[in-house]
C-alpha positions as CSV (number, residue, x, y, z in Angstrom):
1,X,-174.0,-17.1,-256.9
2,X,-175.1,-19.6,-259.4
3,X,-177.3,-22.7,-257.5
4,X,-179.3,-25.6,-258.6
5,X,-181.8,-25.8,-256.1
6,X,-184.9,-28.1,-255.2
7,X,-188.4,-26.3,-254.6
8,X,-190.2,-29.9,-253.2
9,X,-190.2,-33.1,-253.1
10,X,-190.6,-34.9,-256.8
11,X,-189.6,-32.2,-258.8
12,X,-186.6,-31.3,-260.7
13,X,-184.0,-29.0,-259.7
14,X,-184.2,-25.5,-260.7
15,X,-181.0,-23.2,-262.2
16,X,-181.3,-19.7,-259.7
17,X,-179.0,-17.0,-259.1
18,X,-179.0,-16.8,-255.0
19,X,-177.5,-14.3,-252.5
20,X,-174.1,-15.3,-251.8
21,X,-174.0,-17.1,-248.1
22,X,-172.4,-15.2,-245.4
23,X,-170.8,-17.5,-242.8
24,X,-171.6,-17.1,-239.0
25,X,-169.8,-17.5,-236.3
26,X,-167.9,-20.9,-236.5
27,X,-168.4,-21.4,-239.8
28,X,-166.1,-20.7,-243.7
29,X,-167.0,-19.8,-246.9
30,X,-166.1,-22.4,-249.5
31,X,-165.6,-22.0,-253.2
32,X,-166.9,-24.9,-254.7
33,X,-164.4,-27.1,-256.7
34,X,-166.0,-29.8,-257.4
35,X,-169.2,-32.0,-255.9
36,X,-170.4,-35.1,-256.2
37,X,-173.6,-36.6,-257.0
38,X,-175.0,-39.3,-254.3
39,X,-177.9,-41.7,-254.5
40,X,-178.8,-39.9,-251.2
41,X,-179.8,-36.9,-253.3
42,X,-182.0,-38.6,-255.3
43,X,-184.0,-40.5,-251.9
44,X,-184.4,-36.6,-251.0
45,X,-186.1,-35.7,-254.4
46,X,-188.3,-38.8,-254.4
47,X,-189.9,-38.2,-251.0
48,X,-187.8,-40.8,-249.0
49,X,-186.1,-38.9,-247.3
50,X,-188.7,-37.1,-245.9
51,X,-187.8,-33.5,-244.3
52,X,-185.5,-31.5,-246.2
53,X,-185.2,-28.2,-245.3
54,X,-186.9,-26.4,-248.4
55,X,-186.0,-25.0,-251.1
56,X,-182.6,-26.8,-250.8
57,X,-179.7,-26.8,-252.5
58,X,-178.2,-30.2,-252.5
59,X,-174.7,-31.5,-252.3
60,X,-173.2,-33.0,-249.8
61,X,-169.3,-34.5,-250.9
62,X,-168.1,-31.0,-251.3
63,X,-164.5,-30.4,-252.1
64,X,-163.9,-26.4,-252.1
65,X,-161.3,-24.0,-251.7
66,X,-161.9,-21.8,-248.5
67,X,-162.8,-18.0,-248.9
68,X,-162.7,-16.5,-245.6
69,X,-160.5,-18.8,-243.0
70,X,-161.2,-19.9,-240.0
71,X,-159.2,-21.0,-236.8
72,X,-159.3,-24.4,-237.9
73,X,-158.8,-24.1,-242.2
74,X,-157.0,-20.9,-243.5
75,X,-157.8,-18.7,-246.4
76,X,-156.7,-20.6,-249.6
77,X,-157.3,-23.9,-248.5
78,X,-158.8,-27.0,-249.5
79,X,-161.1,-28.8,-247.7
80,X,-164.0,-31.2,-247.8
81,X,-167.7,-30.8,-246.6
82,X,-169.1,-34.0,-245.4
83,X,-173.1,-34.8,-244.6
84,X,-172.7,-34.6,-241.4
85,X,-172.4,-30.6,-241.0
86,X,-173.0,-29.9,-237.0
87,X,-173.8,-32.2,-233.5
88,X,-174.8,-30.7,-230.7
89,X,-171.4,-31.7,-228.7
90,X,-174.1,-32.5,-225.4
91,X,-176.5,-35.9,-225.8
92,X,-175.5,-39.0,-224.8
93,X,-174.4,-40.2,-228.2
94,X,-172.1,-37.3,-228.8
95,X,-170.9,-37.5,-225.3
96,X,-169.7,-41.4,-226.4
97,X,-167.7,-41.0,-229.2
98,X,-171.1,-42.0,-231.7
99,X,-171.7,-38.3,-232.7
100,X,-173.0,-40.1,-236.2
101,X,-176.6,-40.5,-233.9
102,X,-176.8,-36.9,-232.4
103,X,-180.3,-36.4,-232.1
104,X,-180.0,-32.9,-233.6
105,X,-177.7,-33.4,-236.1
106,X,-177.8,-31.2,-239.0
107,X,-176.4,-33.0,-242.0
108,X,-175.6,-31.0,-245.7
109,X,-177.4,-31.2,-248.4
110,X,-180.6,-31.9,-246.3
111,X,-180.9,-29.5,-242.8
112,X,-178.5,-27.0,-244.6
113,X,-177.4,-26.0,-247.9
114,X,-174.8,-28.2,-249.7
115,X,-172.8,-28.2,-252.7
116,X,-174.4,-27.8,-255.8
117,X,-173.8,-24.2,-256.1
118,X,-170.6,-22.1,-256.3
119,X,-170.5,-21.6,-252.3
120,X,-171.3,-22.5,-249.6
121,X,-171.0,-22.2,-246.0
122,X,-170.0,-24.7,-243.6
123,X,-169.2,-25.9,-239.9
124,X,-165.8,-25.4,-239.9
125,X,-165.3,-28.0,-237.0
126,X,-166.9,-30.7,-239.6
127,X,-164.7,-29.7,-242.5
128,X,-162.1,-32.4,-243.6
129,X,-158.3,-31.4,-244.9
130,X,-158.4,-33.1,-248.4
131,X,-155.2,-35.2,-248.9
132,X,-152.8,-32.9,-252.1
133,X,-153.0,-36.3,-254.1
134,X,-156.0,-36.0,-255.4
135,X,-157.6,-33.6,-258.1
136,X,-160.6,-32.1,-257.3
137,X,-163.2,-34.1,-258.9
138,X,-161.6,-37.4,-257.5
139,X,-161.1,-36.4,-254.1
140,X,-165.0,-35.6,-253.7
141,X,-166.5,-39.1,-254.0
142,X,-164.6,-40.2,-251.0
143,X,-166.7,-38.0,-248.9
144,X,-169.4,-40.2,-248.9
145,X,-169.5,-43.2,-250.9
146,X,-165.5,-43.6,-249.5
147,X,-166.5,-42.8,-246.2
148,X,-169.5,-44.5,-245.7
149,X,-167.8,-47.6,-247.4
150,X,-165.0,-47.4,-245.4
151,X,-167.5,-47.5,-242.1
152,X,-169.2,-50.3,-243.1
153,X,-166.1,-52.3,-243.6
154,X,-165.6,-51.6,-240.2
155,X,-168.4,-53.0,-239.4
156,X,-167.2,-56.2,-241.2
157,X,-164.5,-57.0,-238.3
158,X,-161.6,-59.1,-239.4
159,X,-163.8,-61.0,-242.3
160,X,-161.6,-62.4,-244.7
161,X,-164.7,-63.6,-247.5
162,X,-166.6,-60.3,-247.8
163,X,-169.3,-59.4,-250.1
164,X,-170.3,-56.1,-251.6
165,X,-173.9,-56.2,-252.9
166,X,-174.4,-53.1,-255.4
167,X,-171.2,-52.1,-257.3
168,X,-171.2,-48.6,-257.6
169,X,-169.6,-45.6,-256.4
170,X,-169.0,-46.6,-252.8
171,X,-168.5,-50.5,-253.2
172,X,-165.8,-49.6,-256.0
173,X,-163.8,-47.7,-253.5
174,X,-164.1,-49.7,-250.4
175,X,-163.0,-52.8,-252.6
176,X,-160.1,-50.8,-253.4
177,X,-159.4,-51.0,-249.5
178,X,-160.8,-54.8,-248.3
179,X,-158.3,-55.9,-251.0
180,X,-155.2,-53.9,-249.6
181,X,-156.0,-55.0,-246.7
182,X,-156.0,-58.9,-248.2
183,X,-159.5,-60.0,-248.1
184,X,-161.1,-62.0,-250.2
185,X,-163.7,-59.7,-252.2
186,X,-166.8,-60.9,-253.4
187,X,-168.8,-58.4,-255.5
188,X,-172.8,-59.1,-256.4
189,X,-174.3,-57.0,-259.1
190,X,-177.8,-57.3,-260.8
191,X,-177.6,-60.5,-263.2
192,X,-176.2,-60.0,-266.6
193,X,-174.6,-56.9,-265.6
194,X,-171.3,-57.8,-267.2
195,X,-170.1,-53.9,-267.4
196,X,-169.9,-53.3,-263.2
197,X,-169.1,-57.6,-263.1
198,X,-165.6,-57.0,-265.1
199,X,-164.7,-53.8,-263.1
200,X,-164.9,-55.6,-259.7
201,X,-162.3,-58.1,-261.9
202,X,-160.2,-55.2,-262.3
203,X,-160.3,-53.9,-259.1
204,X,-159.2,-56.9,-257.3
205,X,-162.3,-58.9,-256.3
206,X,-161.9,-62.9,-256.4
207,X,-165.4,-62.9,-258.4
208,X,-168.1,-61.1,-259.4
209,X,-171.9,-62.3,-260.3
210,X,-175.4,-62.3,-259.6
211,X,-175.7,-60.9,-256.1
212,X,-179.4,-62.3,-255.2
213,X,-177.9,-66.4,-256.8
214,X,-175.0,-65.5,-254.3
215,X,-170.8,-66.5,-255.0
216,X,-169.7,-70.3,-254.8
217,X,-168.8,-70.1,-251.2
218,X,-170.2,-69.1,-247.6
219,X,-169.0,-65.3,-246.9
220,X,-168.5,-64.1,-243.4
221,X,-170.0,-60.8,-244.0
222,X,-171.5,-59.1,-247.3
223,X,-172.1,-55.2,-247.1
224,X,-175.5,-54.4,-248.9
225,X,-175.0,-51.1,-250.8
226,X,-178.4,-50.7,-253.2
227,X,-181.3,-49.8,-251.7
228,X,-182.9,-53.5,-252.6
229,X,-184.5,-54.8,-249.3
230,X,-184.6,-58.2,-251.1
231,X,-180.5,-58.7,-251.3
232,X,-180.7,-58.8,-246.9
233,X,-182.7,-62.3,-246.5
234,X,-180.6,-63.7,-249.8
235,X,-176.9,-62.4,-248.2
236,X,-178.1,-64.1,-244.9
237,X,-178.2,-67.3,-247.2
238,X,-175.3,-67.1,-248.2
239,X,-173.0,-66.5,-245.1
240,X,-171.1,-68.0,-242.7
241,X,-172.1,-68.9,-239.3
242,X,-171.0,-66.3,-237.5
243,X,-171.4,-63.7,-240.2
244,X,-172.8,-60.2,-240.5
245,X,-175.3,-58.4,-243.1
246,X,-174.3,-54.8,-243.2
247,X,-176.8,-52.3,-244.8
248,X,-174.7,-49.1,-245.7
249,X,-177.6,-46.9,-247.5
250,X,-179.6,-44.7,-245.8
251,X,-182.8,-45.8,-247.1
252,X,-184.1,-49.4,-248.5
253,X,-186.8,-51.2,-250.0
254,X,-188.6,-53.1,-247.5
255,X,-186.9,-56.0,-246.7
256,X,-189.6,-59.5,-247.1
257,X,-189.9,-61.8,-244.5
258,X,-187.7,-64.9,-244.5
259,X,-186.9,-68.1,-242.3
260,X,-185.6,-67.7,-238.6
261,X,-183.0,-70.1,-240.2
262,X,-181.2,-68.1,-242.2
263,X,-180.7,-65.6,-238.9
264,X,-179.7,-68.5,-236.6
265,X,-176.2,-69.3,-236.0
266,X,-175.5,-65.8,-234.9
267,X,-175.6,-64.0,-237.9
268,X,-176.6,-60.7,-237.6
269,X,-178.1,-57.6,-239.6
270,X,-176.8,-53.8,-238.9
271,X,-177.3,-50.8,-240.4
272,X,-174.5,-48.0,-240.5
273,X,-175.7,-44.8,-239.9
274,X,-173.9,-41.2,-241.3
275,X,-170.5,-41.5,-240.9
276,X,-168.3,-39.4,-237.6
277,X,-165.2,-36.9,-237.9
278,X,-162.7,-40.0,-236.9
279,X,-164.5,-41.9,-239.4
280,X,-163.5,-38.8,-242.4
281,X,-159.5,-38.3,-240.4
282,X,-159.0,-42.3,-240.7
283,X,-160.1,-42.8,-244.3
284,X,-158.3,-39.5,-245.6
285,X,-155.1,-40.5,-244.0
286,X,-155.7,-43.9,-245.4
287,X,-156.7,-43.5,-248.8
288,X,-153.6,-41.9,-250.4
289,X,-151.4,-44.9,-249.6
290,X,-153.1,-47.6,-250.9
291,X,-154.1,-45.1,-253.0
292,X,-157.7,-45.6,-253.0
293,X,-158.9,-44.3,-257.0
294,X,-162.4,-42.8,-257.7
295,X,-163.4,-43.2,-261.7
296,X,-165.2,-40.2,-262.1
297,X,-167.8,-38.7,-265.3
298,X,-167.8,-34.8,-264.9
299,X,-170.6,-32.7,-265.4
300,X,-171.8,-28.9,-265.3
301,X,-173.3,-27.5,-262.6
302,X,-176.3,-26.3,-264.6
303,X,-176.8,-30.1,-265.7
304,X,-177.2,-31.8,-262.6
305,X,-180.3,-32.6,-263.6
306,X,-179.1,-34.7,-266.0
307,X,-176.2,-36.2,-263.6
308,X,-179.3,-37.1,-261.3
309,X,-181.0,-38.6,-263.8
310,X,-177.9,-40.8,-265.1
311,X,-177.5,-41.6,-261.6
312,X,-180.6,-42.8,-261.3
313,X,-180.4,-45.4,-264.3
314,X,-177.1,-47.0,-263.2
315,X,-175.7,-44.9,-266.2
316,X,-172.7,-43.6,-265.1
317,X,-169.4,-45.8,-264.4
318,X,-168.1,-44.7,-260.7
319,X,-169.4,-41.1,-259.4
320,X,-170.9,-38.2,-261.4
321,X,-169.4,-34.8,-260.3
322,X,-170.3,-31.7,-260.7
323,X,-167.8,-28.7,-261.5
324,X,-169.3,-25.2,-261.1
């Protein structure tokens, strides 16, 4: 099969003609359909992310076509492969609903091979049903950036003024849902960045604007989505008492000190962490009657390095995904 595949950290990804995966026990082959790039990739390449299995092939909002079935997807299928790709069913998070914190998770793209290739193998227990609505290149940004959004909101509670810091891939999506769901959304991009400003407009959001000056009003939670530790200390000034800061990346710029102050009045900080298989059954059965709408740029497998590298610049408008 035809893979794009990462040697080490820092370096670009490399076009290779690989064995074809044979799947063990538990596990399906998968024809890849369509993948999407994440930012998550790109903290793997640069070193923050720091132990990838290696070489790796990356990938991990996988929609595919299943190969050889399985008790759980059939032959002919389609399905999606999520990060999370195995839990060990046994420690004390799995054994309370929060299998997102297994301490031996394996997660795609990282401990295992992923998506940027034209199979793959997968956990077939950790395999999602993708709803017939959506084509193939929409459908696989909800894997991530619409699950991991739709966790974080979550997170949120019942907040009615809700902010989402970083307007790209996921925050597009999840606004989709806060304002089905009749919140008041509140979308902060980097200053002057009129482009991502006028497509929160369109997507429903009550304004859009410089997230580190902050909206005109207090917000009872804001949902940090770029990796900028800087936007945590100037959400906290701008909520509610009462309100939550809700960091949905995996990784972040240190965040700088700031003022006791702006923490008082119980507001809090949280991280969300991965995402669980309720988490992926929830959103998919959700998404399709709102219906929740990825924009999407397509590209070639053999130039994801190019997709990564568009990704990196804020280049692309909603998700890049690649079709083998």
């Amino acid at each position: 099969m035809h893979a794009m595949v990462l040697d080490g950290a820092g370096t670009v990804l490399r076009s290779a003609n690989l064995p074809a995966p044979e799947p063990s026990r538990g596990e399906i082959l998968v024809r890849v359909l369509a993948c999407a790039v994440c930012r998550t990739d790109l903290h793997v390449i640069d070193r923050e992310l720091a132990r990838p299995k290696l070489p790796l092939v990356l990938g991990h909002q996988v929609v595919g076509e299943v190969v050889n079935g399985g008790e759980r997807h059939a032959a002919g299928s389609r399905i999606g492969i999520p990060w999370l790709g195995w839990t060990c069913g046994e420690c004390r998070f799995c054994l309370s609903e929060r299998e997102n914190l297994c301490v031996r998770a394996r997660f795609t793209g990282y401990d295992v091979d992923g998506g940027y290739a034209e199979l793959a193998v997968a956990d077939e227990r950790f395999c999602f049903p993708i709803p017939p609505d959506y084509p193939h290149e929409a459908a696989a940004p909800l894997l991530c950036a619409g699950l991991i959004g739709f966790r974080a909101l979550r997170f949120a509670g019942d907040a009615q003024r809700i902010g989402l810091y970083g307007f790209g891939s996921s925050a597009r999506l999840v606004c989709q849902v806060a304002v089905w769901q009749g919140r008041r959304v509140f979308a902060g991009t980097r200053a002057g960045d009129r482009e991502s400003q006028e497509d929160a407009l369109g997507l429903g959001a009550v304004w859009a604007g410089d997230a580190l000056a902050g909206p005109p009003e207090e917000l009872e939670a804001v949902i940090v989505f770029a990796p900028v530790g800087e936007l945590v200390p100037a959400a906290l000034r701008q909520l509610d008492r009462g309100g939550s800061v809700i960091c949905a990346g995996i990784h972040m710029s240190d965040i700088p000190a700031f003022p006791y102050e702006l923490l008082w009045g119980e507001r809090g900080v949280r991280s969300v962490a991965n995402l669980t298989r309720a988490d992926g059954d929830e959103f998919l059965e959700l998404a399709p009657k709102i219906p929740v709408r990825a924009e999407v740029e397509t590209f070639r497998l053999e130039d994801a390095n190019e997709a990564l590298d568009r990704v990196r610049r804020g280049a692309v408008r909603g998700a890049a995904v690649l079709v083998p």
